[in-house]
VOGU-3710 file (C-alpha; in Angstrom, 3 decimals, decimal comma):
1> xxxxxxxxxx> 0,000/0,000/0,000  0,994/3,782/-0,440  2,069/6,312/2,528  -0,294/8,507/3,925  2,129/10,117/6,443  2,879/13,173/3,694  0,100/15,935/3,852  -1,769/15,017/0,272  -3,591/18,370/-0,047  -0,463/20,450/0,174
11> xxxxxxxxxx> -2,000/21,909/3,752  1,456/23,470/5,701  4,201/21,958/2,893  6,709/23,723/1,111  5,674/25,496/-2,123  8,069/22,581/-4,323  6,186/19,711/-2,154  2,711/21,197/-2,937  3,602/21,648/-7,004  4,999/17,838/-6,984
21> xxxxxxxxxx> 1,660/16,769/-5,394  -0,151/18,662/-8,074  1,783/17,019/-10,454  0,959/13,965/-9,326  -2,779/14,681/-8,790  -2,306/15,908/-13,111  -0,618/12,352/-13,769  -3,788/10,647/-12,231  -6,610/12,647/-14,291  -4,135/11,846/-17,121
31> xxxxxxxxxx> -4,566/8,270/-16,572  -8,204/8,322/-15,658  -8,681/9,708/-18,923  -6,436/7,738/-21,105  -4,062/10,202/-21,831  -0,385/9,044/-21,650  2,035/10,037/-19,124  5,672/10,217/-18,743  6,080/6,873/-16,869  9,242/7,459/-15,744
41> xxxxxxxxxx> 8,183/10,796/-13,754  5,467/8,911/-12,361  7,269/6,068/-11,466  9,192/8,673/-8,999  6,232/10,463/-7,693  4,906/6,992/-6,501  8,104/6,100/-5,057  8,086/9,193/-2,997  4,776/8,352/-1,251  5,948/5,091/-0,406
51> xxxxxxxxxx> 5,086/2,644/-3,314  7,856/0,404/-4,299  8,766/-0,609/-7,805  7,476/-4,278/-7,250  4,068/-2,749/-6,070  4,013/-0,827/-9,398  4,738/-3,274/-11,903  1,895/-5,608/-9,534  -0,856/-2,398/-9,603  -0,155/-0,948/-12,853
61> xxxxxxxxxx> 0,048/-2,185/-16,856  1,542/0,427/-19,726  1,785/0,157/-23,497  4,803/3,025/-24,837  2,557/6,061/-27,178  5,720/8,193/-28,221  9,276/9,716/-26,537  8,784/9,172/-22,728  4,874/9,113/-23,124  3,101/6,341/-22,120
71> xxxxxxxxxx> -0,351/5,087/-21,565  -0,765/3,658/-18,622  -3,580/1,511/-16,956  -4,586/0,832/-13,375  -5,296/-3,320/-13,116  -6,822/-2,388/-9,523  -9,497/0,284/-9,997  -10,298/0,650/-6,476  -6,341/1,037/-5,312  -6,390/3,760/-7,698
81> xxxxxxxxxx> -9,391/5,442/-6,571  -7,693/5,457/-3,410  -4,745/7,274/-4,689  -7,256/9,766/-6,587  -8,898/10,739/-3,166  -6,182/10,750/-0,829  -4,088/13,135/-3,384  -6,208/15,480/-4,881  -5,210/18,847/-3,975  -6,536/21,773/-1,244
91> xxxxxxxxxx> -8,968/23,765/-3,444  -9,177/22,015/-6,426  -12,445/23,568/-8,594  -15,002/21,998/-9,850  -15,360/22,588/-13,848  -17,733/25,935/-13,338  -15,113/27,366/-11,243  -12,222/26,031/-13,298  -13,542/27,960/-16,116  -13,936/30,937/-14,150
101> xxxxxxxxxx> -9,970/31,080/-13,797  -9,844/30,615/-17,439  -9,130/26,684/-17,596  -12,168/24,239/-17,144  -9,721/21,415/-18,520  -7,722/21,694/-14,501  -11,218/19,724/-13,258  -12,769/17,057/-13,989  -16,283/16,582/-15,457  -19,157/16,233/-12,570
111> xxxxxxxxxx> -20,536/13,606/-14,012  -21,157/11,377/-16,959  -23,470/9,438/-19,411  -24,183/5,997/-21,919  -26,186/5,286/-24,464  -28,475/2,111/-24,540  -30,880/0,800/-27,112  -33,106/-2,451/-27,475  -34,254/-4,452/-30,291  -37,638/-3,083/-28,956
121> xxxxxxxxxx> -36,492/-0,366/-28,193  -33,993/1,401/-31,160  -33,857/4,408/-30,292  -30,811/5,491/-27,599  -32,105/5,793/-24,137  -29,709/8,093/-21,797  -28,383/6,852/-18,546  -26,817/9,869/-16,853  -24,126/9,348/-13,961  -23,416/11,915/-11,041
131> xxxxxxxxxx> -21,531/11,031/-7,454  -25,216/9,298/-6,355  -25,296/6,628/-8,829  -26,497/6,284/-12,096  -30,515/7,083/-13,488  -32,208/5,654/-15,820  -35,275/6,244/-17,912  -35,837/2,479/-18,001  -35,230/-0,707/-16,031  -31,944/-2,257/-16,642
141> xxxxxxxxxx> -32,263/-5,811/-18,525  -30,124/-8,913/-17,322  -27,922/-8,751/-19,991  -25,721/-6,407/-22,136  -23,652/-6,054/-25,173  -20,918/-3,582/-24,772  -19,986/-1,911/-28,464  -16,932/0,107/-28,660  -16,899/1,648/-31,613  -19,860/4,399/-32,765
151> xxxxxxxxxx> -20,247/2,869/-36,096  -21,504/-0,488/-35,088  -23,170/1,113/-31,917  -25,471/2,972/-34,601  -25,976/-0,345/-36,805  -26,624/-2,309/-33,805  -29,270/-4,732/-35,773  -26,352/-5,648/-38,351  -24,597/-6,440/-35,296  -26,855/-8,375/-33,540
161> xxxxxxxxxx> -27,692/-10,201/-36,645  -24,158/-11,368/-37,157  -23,694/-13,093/-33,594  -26,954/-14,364/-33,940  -25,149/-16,617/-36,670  -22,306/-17,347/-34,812  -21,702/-20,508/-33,132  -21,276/-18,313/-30,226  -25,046/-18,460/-28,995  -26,103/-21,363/-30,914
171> xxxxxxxxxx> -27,014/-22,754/-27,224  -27,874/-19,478/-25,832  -31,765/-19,123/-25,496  -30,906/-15,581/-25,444  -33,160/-13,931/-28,412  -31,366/-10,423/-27,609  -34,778/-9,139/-27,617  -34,127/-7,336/-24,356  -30,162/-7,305/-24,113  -28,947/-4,178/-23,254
181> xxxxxxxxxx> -26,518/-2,623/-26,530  -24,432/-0,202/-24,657  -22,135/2,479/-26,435  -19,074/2,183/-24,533  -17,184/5,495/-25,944  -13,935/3,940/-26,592  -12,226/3,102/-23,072  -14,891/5,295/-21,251  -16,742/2,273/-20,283  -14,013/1,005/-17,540
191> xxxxxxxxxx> -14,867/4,407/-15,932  -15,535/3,746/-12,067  -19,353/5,532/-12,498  -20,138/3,056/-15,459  -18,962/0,427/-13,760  -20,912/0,243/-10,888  -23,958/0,303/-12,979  -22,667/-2,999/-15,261  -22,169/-4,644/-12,239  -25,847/-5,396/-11,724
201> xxxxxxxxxx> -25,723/-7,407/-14,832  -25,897/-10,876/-14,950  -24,036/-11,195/-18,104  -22,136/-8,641/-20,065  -21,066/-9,034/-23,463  -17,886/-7,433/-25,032  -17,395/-6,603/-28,879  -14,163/-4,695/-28,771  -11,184/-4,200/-31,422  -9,203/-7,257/-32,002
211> xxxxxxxxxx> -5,697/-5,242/-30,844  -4,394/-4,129/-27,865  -6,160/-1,087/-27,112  -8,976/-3,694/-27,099  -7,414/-6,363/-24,988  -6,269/-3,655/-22,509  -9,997/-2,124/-22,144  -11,474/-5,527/-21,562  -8,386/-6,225/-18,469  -9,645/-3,297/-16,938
221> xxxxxxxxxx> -13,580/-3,715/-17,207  -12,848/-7,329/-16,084  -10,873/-6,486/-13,035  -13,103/-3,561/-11,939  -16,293/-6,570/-12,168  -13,470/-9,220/-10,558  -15,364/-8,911/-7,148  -18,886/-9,038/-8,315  -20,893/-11,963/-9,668  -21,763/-10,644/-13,323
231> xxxxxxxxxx> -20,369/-12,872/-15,946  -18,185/-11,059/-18,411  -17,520/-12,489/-21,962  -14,626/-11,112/-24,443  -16,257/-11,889/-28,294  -14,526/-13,661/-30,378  -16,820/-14,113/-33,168  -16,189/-17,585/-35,319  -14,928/-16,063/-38,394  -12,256/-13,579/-36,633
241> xxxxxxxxxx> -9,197/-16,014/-38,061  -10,186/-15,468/-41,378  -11,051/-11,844/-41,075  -7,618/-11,290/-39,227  -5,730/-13,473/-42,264  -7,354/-10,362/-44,487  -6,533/-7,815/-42,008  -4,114/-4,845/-43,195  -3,468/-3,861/-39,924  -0,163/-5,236/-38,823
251> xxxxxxxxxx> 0,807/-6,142/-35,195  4,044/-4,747/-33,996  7,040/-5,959/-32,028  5,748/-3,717/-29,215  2,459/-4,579/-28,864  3,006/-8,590/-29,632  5,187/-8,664/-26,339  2,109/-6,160/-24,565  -0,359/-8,657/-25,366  1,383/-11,491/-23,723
261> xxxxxxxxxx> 1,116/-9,506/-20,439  -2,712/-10,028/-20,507  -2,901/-13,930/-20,534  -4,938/-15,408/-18,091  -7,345/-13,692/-17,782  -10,221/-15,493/-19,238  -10,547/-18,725/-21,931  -12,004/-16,172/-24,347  -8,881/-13,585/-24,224  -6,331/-16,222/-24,375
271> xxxxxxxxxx> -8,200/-16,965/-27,760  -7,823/-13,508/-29,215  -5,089/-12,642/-27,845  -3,296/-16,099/-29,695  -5,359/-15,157/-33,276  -3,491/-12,319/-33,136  0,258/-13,650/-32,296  -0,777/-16,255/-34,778  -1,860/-14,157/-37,667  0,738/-11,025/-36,689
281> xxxxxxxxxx> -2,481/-9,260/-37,378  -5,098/-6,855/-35,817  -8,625/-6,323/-36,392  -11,184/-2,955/-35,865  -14,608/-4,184/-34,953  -16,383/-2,595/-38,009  -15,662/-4,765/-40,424  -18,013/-7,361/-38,327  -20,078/-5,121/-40,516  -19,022/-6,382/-43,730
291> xxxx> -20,663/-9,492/-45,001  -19,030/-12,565/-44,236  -16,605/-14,618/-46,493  -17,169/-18,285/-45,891
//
């Protein structure tokens, strides 16, 4: 675990302690948001409150963006939520007051929001999140299909439609006729709000990019649901080999050796994560769109 025995909201320290605390504080909204960091900086600022190397490599995963940047992701949401609370600055505004002083992008955003639809239901219901919990116009269904990607989010049916042809659910008396199809936003979903709320699914469904960025998003949503009882599924529909033999998009060296780091996890990941060692290949989740080959 980390130190508490520093002052984390800079109450009585030395102008240099309170800035490297601040800096700190910046490194964590930077990660929250999936913005890269300069891991080696950050490496030090956790080392100065007390968290050894070994604790690091145990609490945290990173993939390298460009130069010293890095993206970096927290495999225990609730040790980092910790760290979020315990060092967030004396003072620090909310967005209105950000602006105010001429920089809403200092705070974070109050709150937060998904999309759902239905078979019978198209069109995109809200669910709005703020520090009480999530609301919602509807009540939630048992089950949901988390999309990443906008494009397939708005041709849902297609999607639906294709796993419905997959061996994948040939034993499933699922009919999808009231699965929830959730827009995830990219990595949004793993956000701590959002996750609270898929945790009161019974089974959750994930059709994410066959790459890393993928296989990253599903570690986190899977460790954040680790200590609740929902089921959680990473898609790999039948015909991903041959879509990633067609695939343009190359894996590198770098991300080949990243992907490795996520085995274990579930039967499911192994899978993709092999397909895509195998094929040296990687795979965006719209061309389940296209129609299929075999």
């Amino acid at each position: 675990m980390f130190s508490d025995s520093r002052d984390p909201l800079g109450q009585g320290l030395p102008a240099s302690v309170v800035t490297k605390c601040s800096r700190f504080y910046r490194d964590l909204l930077n990660i929250q948001a999936g913005r890269s960091v300069n891991l080696a900086q950050f490496r030090k600022r956790l080392a100065a409150i007390g968290v050894p190397r070994s604790e690091f490599d145990r609490r945290f995963r990173w993939q390298h963006s460009k130069g010293t940047l890095y993206l970096v992701e927290a495999c225990d949401p609730e040790y980092f939520s910790q760290l979020l609370s315990l060092y967030t600055p004396k003072g620090v505004p909310d967005r209105v007051q950000a602006a105010q002083l001429g920089n809403s992008h200092r705070a974070p955003v109050s709150g937060s929001f998904l999309l759902v639809r239905r078979l019978e239901q198209p069109h995109p219901q809200v669910v709005l999140f703020d520090s009480r919990g999530s609301h919602t116009p509807f009540q939630q269904g048992r089950d949901s299909l988390l999309i990443e990607n906008l494009e397939n989010f708005l041709r849902f049916t297609e999607v639906i439609h294709y796993l419905k042809a997959t061996p994948l659910f040939a034993n499933e008396p699922q009919t999808f006729a009231n699965v929830d199809v959730i827009y995830g936003q990219g990595a949004a979903i793993t956000n701590q709000l959002h996750t609270d709320m898929i945790k009161r699914y019974r089974t959750v469904w994930c059709l994410f990019d066959l790459d890393l960025g993928g296989v990253r998003m599903f570690a986190s949503l899977y460790n954040a649901l680790r200590a609740s009882a929902v089921d959680c599924h990473f898609l790999v529909p039948d015909d991903a080999p041959q879509r990633l033999t067609h695939s343009n998009r190359m894996l590198t060296a770098e991300d080949r050796t990243a992907l490795a780091r996520y085995r274990g996890l579930t039967h499911e990941l192994d899978q993709a994560i092999n397909l895509m060692r195998e094929t040296s290949r990687t795979l965006e989740q719209e061309v389940y769109l296209l129609r299929r080959t075999d």
